[in-house]
FIVOFI-876075 format. One line per 4 residues: number of its first residue (from 1); their letters; for each residue x, y, z of N, C-alpha, C. Coordinates in Angstrom, 3 decimals. Example, Ala and Ser with C-alpha at 12.3 -4.5 7.8 and 13.67 -1.06 7.14 Angstrom:
1) as) 13.190:-5.690:7.800:12.300:-4.500:7.800:13.200:-3.300:7.800 ~ 12.850:-2.250:7.080:13.670:-1.060:7.140:12.900:0.030:7.870
//
This chain:
1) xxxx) 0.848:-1.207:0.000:0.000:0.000:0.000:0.865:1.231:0.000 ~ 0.126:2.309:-0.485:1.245:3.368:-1.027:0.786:3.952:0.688 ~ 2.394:4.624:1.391:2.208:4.893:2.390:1.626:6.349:2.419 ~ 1.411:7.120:1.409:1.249:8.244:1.668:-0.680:8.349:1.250
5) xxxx) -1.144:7.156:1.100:-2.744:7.095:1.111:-3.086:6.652:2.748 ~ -3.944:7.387:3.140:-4.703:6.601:4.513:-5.642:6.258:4.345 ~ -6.911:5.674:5.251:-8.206:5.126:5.496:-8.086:5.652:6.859 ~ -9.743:5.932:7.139:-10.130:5.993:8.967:-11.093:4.843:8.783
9) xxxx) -11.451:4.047:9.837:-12.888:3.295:10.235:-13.872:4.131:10.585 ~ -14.862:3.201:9.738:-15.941:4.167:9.698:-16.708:3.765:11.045 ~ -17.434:5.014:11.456:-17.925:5.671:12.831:-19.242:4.932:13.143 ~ -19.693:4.247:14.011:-20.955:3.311:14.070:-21.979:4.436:15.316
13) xxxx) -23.213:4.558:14.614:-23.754:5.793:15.633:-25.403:4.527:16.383 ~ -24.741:4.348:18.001:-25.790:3.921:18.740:-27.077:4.240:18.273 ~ -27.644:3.181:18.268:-29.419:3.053:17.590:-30.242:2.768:19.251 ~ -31.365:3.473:19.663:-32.148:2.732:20.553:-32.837:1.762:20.764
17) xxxx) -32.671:0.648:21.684:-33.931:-0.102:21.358:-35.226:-0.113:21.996 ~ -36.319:-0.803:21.916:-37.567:-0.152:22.575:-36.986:-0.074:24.377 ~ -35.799:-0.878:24.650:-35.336:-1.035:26.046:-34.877:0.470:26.133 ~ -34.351:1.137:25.451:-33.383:2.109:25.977:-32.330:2.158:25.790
21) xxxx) -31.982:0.827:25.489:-30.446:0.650:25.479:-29.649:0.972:23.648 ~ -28.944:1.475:24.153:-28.044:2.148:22.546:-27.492:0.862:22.160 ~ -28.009:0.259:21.164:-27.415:-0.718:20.332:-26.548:0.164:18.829 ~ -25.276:-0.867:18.372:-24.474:-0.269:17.222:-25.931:-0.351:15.820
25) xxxx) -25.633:1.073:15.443:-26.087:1.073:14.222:-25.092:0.728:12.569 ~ -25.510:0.278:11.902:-24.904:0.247:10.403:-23.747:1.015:10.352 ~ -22.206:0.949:9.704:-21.208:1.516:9.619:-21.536:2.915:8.573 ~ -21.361:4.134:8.953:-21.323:5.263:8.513:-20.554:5.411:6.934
29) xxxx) -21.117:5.301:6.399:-20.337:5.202:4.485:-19.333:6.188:4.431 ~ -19.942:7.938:4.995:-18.740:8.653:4.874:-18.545:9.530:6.152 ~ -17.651:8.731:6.906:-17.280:9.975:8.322:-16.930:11.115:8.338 ~ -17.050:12.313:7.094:-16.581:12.973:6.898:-17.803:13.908:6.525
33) xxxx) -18.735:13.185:5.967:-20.109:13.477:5.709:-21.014:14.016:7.401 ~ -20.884:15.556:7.301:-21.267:15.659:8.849:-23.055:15.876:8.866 ~ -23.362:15.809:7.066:-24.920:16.170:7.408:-25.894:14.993:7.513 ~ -25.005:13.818:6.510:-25.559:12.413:7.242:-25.549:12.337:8.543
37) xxxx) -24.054:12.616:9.033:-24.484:12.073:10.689:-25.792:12.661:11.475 ~ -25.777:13.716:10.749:-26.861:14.737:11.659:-28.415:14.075:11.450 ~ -28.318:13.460:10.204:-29.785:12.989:9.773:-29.953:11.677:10.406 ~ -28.889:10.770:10.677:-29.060:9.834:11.212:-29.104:10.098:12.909
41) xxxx) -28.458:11.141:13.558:-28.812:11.461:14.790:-29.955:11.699:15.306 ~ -31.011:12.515:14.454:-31.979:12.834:14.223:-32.979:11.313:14.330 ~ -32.949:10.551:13.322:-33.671:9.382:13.643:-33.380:8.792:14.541 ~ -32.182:8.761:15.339:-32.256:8.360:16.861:-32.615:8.857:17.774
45) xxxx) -32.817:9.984:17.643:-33.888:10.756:18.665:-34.901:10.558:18.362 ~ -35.687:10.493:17.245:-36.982:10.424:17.032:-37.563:8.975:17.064 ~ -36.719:8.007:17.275:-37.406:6.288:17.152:-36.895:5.693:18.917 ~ -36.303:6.855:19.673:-36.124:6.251:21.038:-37.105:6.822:21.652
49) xxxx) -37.345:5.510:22.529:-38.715:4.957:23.339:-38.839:6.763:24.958 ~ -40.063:7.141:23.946:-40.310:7.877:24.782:-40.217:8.091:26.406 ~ -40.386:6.553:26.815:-40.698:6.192:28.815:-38.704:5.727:28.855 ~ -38.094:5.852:28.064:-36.817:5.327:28.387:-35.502:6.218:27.860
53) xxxx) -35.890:7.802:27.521:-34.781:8.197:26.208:-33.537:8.358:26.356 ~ -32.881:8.257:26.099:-31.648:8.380:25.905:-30.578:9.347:26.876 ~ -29.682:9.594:27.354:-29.256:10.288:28.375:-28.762:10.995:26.756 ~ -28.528:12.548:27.365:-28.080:13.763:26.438:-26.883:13.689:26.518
57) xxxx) -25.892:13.207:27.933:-24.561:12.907:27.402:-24.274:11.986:26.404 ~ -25.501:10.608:26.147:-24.523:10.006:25.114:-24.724:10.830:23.681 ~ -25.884:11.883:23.519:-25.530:12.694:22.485:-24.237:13.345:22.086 ~ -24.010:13.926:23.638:-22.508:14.695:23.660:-21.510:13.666:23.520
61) xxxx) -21.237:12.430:23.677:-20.456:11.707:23.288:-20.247:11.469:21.902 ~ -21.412:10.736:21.254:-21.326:10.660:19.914:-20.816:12.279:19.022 ~ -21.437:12.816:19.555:-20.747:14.664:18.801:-19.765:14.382:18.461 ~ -18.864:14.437:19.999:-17.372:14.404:20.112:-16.490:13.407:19.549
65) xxxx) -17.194:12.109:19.458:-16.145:10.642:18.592:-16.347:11.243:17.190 ~ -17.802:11.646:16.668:-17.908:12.071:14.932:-16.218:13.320:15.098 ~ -16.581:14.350:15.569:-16.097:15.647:15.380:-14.236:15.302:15.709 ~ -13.792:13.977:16.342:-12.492:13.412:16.332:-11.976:12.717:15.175
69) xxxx) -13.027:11.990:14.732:-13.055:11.354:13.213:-13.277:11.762:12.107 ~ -14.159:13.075:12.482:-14.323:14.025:10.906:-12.469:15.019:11.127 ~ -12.167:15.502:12.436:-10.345:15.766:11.770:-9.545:15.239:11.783 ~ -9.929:13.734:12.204:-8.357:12.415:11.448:-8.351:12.759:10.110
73) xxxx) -10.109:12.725:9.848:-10.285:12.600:8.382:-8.754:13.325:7.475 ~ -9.224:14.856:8.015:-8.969:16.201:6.940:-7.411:16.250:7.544 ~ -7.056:15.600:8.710:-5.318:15.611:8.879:-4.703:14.653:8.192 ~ -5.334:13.181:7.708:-4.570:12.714:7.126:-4.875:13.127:5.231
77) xxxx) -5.900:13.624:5.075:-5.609:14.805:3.667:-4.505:15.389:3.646 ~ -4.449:16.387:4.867:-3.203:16.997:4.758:-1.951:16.141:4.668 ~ -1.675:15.492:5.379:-0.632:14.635:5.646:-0.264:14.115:4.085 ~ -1.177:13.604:3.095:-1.064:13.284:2.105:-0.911:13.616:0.785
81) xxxx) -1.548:15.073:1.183:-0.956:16.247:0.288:0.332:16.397:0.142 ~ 0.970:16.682:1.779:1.995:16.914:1.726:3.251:15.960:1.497 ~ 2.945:14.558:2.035:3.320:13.965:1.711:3.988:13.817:-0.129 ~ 2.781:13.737:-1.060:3.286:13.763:-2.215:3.774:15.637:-2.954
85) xxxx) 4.026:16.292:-2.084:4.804:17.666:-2.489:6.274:17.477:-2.484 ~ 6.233:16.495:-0.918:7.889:15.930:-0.838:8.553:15.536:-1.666 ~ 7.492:14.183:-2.265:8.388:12.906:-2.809:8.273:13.871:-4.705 ~ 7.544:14.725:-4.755:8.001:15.632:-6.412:9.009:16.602:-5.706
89) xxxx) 9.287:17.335:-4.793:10.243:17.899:-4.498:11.705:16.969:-4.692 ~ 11.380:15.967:-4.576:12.530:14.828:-4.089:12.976:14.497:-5.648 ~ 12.090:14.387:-6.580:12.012:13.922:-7.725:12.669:15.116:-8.318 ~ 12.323:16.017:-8.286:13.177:17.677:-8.940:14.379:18.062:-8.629
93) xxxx) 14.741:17.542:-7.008:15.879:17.769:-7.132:17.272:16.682:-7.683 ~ 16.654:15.815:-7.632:17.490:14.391:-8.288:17.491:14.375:-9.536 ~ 16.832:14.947:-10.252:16.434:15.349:-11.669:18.093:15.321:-12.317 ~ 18.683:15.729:-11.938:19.858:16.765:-12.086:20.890:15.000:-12.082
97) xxxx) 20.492:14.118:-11.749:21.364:12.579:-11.523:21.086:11.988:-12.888 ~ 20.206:11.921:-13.765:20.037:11.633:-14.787:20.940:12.192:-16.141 ~ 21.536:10.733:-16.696:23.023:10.649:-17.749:24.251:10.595:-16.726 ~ 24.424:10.699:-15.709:25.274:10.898:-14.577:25.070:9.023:-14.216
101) xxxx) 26.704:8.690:-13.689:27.109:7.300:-13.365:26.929:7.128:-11.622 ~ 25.599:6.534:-11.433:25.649:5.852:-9.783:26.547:4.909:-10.116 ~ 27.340:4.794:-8.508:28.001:3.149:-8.186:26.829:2.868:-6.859 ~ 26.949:1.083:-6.532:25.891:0.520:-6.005:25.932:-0.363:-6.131
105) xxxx) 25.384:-1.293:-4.902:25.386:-2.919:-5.396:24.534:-3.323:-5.964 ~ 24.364:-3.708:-7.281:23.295:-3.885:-7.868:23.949:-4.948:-9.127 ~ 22.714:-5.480:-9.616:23.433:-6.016:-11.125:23.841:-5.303:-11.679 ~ 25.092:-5.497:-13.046:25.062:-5.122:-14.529:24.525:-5.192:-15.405
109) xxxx) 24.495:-4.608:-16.147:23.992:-4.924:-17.684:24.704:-5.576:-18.476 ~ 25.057:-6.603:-19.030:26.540:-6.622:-19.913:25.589:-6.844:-21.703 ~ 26.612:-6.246:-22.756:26.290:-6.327:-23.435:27.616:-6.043:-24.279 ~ 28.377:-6.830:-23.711:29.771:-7.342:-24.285:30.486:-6.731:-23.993
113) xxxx) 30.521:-5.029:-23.652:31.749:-4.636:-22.863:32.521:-5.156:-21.577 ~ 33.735:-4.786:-21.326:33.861:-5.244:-19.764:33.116:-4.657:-18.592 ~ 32.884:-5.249:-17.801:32.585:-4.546:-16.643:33.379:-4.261:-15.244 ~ 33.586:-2.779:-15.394:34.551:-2.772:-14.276:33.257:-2.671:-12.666
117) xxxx) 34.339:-3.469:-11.742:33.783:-3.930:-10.180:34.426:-3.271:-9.225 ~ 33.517:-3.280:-8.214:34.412:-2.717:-6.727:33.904:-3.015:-5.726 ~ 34.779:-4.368:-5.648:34.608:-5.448:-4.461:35.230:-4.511:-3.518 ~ 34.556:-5.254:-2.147:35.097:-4.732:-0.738:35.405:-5.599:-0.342
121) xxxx) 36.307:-6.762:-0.229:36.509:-7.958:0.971:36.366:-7.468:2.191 ~ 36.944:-8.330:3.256:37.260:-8.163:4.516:39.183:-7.760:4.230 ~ 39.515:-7.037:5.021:40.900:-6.562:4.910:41.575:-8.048:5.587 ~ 41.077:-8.629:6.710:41.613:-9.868:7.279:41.595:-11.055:6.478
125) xxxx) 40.877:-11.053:5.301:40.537:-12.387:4.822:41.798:-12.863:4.100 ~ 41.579:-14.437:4.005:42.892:-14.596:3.331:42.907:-15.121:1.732 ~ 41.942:-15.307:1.345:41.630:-15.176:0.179:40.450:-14.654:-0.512 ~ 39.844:-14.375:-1.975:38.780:-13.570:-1.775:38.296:-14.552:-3.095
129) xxxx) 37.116:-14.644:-3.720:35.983:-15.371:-4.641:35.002:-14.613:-5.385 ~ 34.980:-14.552:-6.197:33.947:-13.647:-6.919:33.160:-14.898:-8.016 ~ 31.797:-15.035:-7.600:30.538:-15.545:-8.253:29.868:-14.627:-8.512 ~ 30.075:-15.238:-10.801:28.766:-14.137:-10.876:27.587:-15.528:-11.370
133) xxxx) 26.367:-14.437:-11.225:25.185:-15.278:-11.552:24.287:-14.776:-12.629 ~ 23.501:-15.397:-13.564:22.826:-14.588:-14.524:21.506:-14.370:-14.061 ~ 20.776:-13.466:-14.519:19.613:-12.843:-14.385:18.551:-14.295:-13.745 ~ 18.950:-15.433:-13.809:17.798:-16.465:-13.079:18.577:-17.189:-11.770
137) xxxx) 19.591:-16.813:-11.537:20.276:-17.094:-10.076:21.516:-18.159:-10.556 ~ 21.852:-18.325:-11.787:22.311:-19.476:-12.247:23.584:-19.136:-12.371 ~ 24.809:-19.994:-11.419:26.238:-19.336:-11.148:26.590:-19.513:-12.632 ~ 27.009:-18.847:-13.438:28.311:-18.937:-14.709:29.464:-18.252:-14.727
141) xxxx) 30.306:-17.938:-13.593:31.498:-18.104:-13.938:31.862:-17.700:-12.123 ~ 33.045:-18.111:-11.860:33.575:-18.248:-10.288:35.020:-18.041:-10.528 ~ 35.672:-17.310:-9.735:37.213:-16.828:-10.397:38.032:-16.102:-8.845 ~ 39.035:-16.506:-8.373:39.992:-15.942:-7.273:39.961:-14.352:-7.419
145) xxxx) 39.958:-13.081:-6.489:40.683:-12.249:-6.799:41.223:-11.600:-6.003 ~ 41.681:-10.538:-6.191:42.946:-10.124:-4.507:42.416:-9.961:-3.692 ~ 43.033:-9.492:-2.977:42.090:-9.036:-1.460:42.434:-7.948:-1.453 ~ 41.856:-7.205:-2.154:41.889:-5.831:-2.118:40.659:-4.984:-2.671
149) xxxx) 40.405:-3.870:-2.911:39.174:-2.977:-2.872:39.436:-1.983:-3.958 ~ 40.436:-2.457:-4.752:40.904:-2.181:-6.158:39.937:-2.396:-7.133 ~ 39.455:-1.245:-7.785:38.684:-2.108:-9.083:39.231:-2.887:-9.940 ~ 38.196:-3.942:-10.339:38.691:-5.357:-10.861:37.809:-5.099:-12.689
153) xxxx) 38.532:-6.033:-13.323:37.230:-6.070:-15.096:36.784:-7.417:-15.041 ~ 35.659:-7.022:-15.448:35.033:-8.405:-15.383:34.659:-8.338:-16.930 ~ 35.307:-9.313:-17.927:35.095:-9.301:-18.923:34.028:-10.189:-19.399 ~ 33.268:-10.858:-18.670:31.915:-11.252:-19.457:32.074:-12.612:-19.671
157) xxxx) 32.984:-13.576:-19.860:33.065:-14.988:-20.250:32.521:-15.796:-19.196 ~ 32.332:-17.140:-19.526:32.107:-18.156:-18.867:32.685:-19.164:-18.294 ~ 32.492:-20.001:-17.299:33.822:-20.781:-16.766:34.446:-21.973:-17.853 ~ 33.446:-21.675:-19.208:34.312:-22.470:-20.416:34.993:-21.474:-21.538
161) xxxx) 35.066:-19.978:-20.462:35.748:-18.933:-21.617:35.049:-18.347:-22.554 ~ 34.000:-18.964:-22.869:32.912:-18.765:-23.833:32.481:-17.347:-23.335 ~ 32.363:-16.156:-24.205:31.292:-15.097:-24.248:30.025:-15.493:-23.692 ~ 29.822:-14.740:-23.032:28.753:-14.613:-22.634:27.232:-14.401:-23.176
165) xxxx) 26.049:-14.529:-23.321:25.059:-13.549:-23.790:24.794:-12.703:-23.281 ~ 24.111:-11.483:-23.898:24.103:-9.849:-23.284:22.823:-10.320:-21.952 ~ 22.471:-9.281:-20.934:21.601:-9.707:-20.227:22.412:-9.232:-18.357 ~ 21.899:-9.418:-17.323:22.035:-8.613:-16.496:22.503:-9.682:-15.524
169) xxxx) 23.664:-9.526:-14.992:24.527:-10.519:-14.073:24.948:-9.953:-12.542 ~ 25.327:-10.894:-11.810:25.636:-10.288:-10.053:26.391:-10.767:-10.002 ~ 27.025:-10.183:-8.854:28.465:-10.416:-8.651:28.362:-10.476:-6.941 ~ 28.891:-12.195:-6.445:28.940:-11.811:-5.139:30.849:-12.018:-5.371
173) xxxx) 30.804:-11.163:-3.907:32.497:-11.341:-3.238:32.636:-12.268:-2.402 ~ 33.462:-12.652:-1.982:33.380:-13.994:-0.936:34.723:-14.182:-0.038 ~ 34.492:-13.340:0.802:35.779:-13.884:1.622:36.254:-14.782:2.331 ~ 37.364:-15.349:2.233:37.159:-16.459:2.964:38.974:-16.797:4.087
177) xxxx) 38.419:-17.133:5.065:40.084:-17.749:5.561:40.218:-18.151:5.317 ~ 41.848:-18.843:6.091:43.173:-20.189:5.866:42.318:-21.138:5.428 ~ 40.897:-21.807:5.847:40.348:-22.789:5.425:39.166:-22.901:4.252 ~ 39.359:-21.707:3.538:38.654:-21.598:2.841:36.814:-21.350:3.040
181) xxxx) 36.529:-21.372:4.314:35.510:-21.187:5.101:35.036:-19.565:4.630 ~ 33.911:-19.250:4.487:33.456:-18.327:3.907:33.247:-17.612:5.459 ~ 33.944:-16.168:5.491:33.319:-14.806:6.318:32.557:-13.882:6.114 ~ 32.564:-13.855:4.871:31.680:-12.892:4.455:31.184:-12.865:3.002
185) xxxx) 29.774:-12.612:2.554:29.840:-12.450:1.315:28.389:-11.790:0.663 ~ 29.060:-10.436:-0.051:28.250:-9.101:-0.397:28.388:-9.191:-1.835 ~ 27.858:-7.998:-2.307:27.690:-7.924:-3.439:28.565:-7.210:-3.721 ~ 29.075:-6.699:-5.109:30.175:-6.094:-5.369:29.775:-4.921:-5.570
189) xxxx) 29.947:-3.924:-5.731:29.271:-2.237:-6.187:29.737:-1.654:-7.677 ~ 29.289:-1.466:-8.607:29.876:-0.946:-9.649:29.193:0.044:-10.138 ~ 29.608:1.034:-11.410:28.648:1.935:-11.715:27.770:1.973:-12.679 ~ 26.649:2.308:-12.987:25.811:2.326:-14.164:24.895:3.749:-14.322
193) xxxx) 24.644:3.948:-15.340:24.243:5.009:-15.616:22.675:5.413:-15.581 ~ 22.249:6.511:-14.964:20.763:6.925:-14.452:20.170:7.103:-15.574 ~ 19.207:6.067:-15.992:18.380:6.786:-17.258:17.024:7.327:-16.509 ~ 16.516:7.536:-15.516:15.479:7.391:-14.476:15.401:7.749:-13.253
197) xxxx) 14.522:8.849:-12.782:14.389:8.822:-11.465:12.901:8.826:-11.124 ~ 12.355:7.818:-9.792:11.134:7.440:-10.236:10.863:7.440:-8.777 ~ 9.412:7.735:-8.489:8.834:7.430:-7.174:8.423:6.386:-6.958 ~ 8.090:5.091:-6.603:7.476:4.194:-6.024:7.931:3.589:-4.454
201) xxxx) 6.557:3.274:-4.392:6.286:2.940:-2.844:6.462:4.047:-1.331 ~ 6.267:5.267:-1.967:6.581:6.442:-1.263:8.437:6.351:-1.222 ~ 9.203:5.756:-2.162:10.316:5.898:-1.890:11.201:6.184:-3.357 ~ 12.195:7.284:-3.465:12.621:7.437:-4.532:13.695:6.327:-5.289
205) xxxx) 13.519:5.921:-6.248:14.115:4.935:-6.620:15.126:5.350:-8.270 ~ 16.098:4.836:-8.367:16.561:5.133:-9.988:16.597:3.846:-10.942 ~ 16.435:4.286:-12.095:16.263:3.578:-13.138:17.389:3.917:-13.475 ~ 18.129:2.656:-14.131:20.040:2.247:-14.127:19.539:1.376:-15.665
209) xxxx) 20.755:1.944:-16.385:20.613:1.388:-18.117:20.545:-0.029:-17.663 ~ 19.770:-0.349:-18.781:19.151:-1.839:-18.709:17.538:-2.047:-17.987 ~ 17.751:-1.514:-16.877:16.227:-1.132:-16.826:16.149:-1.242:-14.882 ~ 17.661:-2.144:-14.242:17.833:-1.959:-12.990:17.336:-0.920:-12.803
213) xxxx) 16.329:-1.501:-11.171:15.928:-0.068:-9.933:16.436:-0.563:-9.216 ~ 17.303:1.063:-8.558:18.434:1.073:-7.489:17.805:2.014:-6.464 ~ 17.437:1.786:-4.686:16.976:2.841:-3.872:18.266:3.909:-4.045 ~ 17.740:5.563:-4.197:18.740:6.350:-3.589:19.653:5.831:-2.409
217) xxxx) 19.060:5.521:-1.134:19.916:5.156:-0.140:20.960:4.429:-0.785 ~ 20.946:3.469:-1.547:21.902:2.435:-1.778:23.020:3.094:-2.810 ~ 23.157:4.290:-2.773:24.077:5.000:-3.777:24.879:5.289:-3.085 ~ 26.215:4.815:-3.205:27.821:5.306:-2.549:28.814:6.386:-2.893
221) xxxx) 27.912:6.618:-4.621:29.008:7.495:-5.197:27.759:7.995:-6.556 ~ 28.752:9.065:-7.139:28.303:9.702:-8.034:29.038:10.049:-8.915 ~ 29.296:10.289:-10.518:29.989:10.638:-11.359:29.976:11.033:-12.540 ~ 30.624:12.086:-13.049:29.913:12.439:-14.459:29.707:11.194:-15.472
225) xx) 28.797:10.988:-16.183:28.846:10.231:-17.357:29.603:10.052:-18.604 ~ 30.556:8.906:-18.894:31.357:8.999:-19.443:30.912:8.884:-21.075
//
């Protein structure tokens, strides 16, 4: 659900019965609607049992629950107004990131160029692993590389050398100790270029060539487009 829409529950207005006693009436269609309530208040005064009526505080009660629920109503309007002023404010000023190179952990695109990477190992580890996987989780190619935070090329082949097909690949890092025992293992961060900046889910998101969505948060860096 988009967070910047609300709902209130709708307001149930005590009905009399020939006892006296305020039973729940039918759920109120629009709590916001203050001349229904009034018309339906109205028939509860007029259908309660003359020898038994109603105490006038629970009038003053019901007033006061409508008149709490008619300004949730109009605060969460506001709230939602403003809400979406933000997220186009947010959108205008990011405007300015589009043709410009995010880095991020995210897939690539490959489409036969190399792709340059920027693994982070662990500085302690004693050796490091890089698995990439294609767009359906499916490992094709696994390869040693330093232990360092140096950008690396990832030229696209397969663990039979074979070229690759074009299409969108991940890259985990994998550190591992003396025993080859895995400590850690992230994704690698590289850069791709903003064709997109887009709102969904009340959260700003970018569109990365190929068609990757990357959250703002997850952006480490920024750079002119080469």
């Amino acid at each position: 659900m988009d967070p910047t829409s609300f709902s209130t529950t709708p307001t149930t207005v005590p009905q009399a019965t020939p006892s006296g006693t305020a039973a729940p009436a039918p759920a109120v269609a629009a709590p916001n609607d203050f001349n229904t309530f009034l018309k339906m208040l109205t028939v509860q005064m007029q259908n309660q049992d003359p020898l038994d009526p109603i105490d006038s505080a629970d009038y003053a009660v019901q007033l006061a629950t409508f008149s709490g629920v008619e300004q949730q109503v109009k605060t969460n309007e506001l709230l939602g107004s403003l809400s979406g002023q933000m997220a186009l404010s947010g959108l205008a000023e990011m405007a300015g990131w589009v043709g410009q190179e995010a880095r991020a952990a995210m897939p690539a695109w490959f489409d036969g160029a190399p792709v340059t990477l920027s693994p982070n190992p662990l500085a302690t580890a004693d050796s490091v692993e890089l698995i990439v996987k294609d767009a359906q989780g499916k490992e094709v190619a696994r390869s040693d590389i330093p232990v360092s935070a140096e950008p690396i090329e990832w030229a696209g082949v397969g663990k039979d050398g074979a070229p690759l097909p074009k299409g969108f690949y991940s890259f985990e890092v994998v550190s591992k100790d003396a025993e080859g025992k895995a400590l850690l293992t992230e994704q690698a961060e590289l850069y791709a270029t903003v064709t997109e900046v887009r709102a969904e889910g009340g959260k700003t998101v970018l569109v990365m060539q190929g068609g990757a969505l990357v959250p703002t948060s997850s952006v480490t860096a920024l750079r002119q487009g080469s």
